[in-house]
VODRENGU-56183 format. One record per residue: x, y, z of N, C-alpha, C in turn; residue number from 1; residue in three letters. Coordinates in nm, 2 decimals, padded with zeros to 4 digits. Example, Ala and Ser with C-alpha at 12.3 -4.5 7.8 and 13.67 -1.06 7.14 Angstrom:
PAVEX   n_px   n_py   n_pz  ca_px  ca_py  ca_pz   c_px   c_py   c_pz   i  aa
PAVEX  01.32 -00.57  00.78  01.23 -00.45  00.78  01.32 -00.33  00.78   1 ALA
PAVEX  01.28 -00.22  00.71  01.37 -00.11  00.71  01.29  00.00  00.79   2 SER
// end
This chain:
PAVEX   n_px   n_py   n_pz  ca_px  ca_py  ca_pz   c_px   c_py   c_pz   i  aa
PAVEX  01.84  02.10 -05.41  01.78  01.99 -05.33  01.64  01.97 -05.37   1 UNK
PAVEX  01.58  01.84 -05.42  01.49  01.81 -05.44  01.39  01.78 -05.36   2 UNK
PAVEX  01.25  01.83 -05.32  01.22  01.80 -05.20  01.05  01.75 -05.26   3 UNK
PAVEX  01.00  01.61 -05.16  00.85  01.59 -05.20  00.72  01.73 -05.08   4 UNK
PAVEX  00.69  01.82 -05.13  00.64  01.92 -05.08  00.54  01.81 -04.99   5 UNK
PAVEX  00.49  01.71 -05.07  00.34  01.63 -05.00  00.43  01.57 -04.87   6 UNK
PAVEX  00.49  01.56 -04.84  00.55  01.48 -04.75  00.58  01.59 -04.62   7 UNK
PAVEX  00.59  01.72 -04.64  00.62  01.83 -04.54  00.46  01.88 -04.48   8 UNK
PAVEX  00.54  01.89 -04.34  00.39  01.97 -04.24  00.44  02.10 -04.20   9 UNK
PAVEX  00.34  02.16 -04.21  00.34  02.32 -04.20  00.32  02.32 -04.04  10 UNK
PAVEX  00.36  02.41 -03.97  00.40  02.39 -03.84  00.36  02.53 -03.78  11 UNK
PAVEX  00.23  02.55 -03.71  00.18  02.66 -03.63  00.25  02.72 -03.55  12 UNK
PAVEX  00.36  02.79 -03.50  00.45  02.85 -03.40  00.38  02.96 -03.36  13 UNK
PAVEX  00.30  02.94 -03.28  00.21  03.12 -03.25  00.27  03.20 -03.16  14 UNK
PAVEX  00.37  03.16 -03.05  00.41  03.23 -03.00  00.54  03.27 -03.07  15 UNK
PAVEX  00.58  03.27 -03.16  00.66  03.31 -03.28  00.64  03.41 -03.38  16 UNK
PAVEX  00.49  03.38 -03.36  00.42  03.44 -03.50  00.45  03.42 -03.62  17 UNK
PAVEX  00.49  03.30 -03.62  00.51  03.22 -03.79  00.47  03.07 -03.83  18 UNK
PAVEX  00.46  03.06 -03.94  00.44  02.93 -03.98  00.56  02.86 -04.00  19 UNK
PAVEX  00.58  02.78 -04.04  00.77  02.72 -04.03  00.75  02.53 -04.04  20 UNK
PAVEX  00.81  02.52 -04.18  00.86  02.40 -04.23  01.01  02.35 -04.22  21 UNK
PAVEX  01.02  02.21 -04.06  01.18  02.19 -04.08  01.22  02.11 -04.18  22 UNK
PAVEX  01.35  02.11 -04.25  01.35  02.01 -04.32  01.53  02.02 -04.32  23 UNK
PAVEX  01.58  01.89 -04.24  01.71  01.90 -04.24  01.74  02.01 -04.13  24 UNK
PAVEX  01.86  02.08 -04.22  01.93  02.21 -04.14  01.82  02.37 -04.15  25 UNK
PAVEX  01.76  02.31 -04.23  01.62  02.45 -04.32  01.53  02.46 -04.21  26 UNK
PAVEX  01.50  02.63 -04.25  01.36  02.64 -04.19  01.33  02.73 -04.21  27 UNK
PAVEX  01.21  02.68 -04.38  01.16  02.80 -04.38  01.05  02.86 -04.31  28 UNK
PAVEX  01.00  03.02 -04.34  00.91  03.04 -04.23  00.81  03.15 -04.35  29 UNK
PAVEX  00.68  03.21 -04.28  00.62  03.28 -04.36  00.55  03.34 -04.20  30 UNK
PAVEX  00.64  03.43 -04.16  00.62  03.56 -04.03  00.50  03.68 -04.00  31 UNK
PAVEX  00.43  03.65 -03.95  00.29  03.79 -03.91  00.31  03.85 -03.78  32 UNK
PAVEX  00.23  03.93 -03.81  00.14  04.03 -03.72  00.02  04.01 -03.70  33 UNK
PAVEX -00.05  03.97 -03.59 -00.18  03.98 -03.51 -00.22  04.14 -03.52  34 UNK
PAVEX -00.32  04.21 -03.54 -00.41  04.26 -03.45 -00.53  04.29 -03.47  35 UNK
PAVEX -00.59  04.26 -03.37 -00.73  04.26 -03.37 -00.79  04.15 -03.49  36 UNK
PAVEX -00.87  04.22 -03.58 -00.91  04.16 -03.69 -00.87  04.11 -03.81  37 UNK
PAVEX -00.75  04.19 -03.74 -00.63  04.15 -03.89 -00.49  04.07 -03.88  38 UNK
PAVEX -00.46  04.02 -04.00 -00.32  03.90 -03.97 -00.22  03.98 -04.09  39 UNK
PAVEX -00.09  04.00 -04.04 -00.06  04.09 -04.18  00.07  03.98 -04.15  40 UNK
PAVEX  00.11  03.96 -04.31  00.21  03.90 -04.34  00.31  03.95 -04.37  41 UNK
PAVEX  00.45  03.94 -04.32  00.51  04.04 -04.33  00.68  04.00 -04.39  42 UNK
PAVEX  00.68  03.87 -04.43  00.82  03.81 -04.48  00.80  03.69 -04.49  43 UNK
PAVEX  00.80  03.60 -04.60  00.85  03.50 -04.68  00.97  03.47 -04.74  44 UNK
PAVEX  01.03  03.35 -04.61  01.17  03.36 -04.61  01.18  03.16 -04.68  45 UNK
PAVEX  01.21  03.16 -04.82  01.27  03.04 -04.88  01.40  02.97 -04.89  46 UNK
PAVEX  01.54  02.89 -04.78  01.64  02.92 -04.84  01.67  02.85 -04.99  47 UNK
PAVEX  01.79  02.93 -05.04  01.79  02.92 -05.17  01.80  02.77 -05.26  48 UNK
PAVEX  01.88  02.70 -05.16  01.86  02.54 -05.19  01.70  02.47 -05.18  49 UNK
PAVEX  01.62  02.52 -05.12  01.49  02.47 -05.13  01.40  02.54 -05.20  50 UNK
PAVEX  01.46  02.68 -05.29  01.38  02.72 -05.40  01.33  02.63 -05.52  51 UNK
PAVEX  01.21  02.65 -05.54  01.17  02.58 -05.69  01.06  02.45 -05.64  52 UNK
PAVEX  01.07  02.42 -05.54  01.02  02.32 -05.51  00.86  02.34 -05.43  53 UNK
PAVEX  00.81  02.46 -05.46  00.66  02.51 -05.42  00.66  02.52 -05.26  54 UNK
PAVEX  00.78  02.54 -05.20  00.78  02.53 -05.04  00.69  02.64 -04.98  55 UNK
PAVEX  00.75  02.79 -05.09  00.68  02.92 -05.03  00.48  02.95 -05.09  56 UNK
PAVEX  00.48  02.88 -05.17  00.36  02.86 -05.19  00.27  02.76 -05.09  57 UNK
PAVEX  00.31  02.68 -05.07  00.26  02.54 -04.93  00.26  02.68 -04.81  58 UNK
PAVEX  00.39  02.71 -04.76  00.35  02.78 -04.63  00.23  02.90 -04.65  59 UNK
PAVEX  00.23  02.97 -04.76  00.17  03.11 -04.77  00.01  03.02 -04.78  60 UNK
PAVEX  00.00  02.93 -04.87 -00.16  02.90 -04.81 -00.19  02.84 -04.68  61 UNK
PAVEX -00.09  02.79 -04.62 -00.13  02.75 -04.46 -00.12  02.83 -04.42  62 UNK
PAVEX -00.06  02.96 -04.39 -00.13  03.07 -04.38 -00.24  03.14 -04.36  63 UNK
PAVEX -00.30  03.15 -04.51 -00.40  03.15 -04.54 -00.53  03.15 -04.49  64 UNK
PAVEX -00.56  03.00 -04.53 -00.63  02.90 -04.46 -00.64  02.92 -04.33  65 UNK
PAVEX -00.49  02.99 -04.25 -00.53  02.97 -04.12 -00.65  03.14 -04.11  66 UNK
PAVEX -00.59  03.26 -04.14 -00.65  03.33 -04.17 -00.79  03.32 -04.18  67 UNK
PAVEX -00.83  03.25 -04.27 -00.99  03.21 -04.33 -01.07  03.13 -04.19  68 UNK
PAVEX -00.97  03.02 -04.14 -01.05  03.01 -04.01 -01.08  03.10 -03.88  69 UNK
PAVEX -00.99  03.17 -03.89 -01.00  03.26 -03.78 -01.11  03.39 -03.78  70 UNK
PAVEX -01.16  03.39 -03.96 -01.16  03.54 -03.97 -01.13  03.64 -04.01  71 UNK
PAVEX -01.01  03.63 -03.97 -00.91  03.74 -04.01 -00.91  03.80 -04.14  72 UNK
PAVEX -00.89  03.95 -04.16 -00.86  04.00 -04.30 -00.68  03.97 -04.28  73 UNK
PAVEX -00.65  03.99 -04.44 -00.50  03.97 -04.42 -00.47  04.10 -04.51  74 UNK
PAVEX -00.33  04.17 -04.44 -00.27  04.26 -04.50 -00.15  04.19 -04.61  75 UNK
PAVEX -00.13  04.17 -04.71  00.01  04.10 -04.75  00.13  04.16 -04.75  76 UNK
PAVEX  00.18  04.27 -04.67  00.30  04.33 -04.69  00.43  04.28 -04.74  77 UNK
PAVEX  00.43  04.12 -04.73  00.51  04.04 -04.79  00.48  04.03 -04.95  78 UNK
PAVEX  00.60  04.11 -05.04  00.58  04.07 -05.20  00.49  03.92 -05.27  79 UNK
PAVEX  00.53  03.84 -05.16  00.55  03.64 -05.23  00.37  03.66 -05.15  80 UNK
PAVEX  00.33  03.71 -05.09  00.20  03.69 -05.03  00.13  03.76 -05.11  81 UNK
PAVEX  00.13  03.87 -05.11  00.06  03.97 -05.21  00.05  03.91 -05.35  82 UNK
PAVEX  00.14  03.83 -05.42  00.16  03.78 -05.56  00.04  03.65 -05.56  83 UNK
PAVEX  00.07  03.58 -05.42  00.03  03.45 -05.42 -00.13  03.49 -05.46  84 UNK
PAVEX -00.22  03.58 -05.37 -00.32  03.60 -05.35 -00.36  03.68 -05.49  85 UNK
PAVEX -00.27  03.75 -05.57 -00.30  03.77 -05.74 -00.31  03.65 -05.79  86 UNK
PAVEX -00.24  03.55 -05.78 -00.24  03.44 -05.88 -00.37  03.38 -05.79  87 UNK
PAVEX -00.43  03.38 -05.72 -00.50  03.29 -05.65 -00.64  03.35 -05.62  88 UNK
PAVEX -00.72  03.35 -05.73 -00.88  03.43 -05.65 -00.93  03.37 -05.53  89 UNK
PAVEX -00.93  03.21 -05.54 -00.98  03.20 -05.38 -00.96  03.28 -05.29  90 UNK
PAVEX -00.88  03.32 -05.25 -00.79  03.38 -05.17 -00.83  03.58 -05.15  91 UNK
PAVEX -00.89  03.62 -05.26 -00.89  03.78 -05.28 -00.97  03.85 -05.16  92 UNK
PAVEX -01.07  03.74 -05.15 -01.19  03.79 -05.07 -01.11  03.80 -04.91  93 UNK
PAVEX -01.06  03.74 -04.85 -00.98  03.80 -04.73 -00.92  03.94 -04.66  94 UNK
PAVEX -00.87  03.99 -04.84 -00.77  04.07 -04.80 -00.86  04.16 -04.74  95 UNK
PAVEX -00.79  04.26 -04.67 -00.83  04.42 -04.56 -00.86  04.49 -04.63  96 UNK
PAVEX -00.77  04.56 -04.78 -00.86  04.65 -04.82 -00.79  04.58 -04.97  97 UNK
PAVEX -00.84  04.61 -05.08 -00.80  04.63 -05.24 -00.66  04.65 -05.24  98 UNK
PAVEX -00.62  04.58 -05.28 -00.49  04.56 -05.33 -00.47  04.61 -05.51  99 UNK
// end
């Protein structure tokens, strides 16, 4: 399934504790943990028909970003977060401790 990423909105669900893009029957999500000073990410869920299409990258920096406004250090216990934030120096300075 071919999808325009610019055309999708990342969708704040805080009483969920995830981020979450609908699309169709889809929905994917990029799921945390609050505490205190810290936002730890804990699953980056793509389904497989909307792989390839930069979805899990869009959610993990709204994420992010939300992170950076708040403050927050981020834990990435999620693989796709942890990777994102290697491929991504903007992003290093957040994390809680050295990765």
């Amino acid at each position: 399934m071919k999808i325009d990423k610019n055309a999708l909105k990342v969708i704040h669900n805080k009483e969920g504790q995830r981020f979450e893009i609908h699309i169709e029957k889809h929905k994917p999500v990029l799921d945390y943990r609050l505490s205190d000073e810290t936002i730890t990410f804990t699953h980056t869920g793509v389904q497989r028909e909307l792989e390839g299409n930069g979805i899990g990258s869009l959610i993990v920096r709204a994420g992010l970003d939300y992170a950076r406004s708040q403050d927050y250090r981020v834990i990435p216990l999620c693989p796709f977060v942890a990777t994102y934030i290697q491929r991504h120096d903007e992003y290093t300075d957040l994390l809680a401790t050295k990765a």
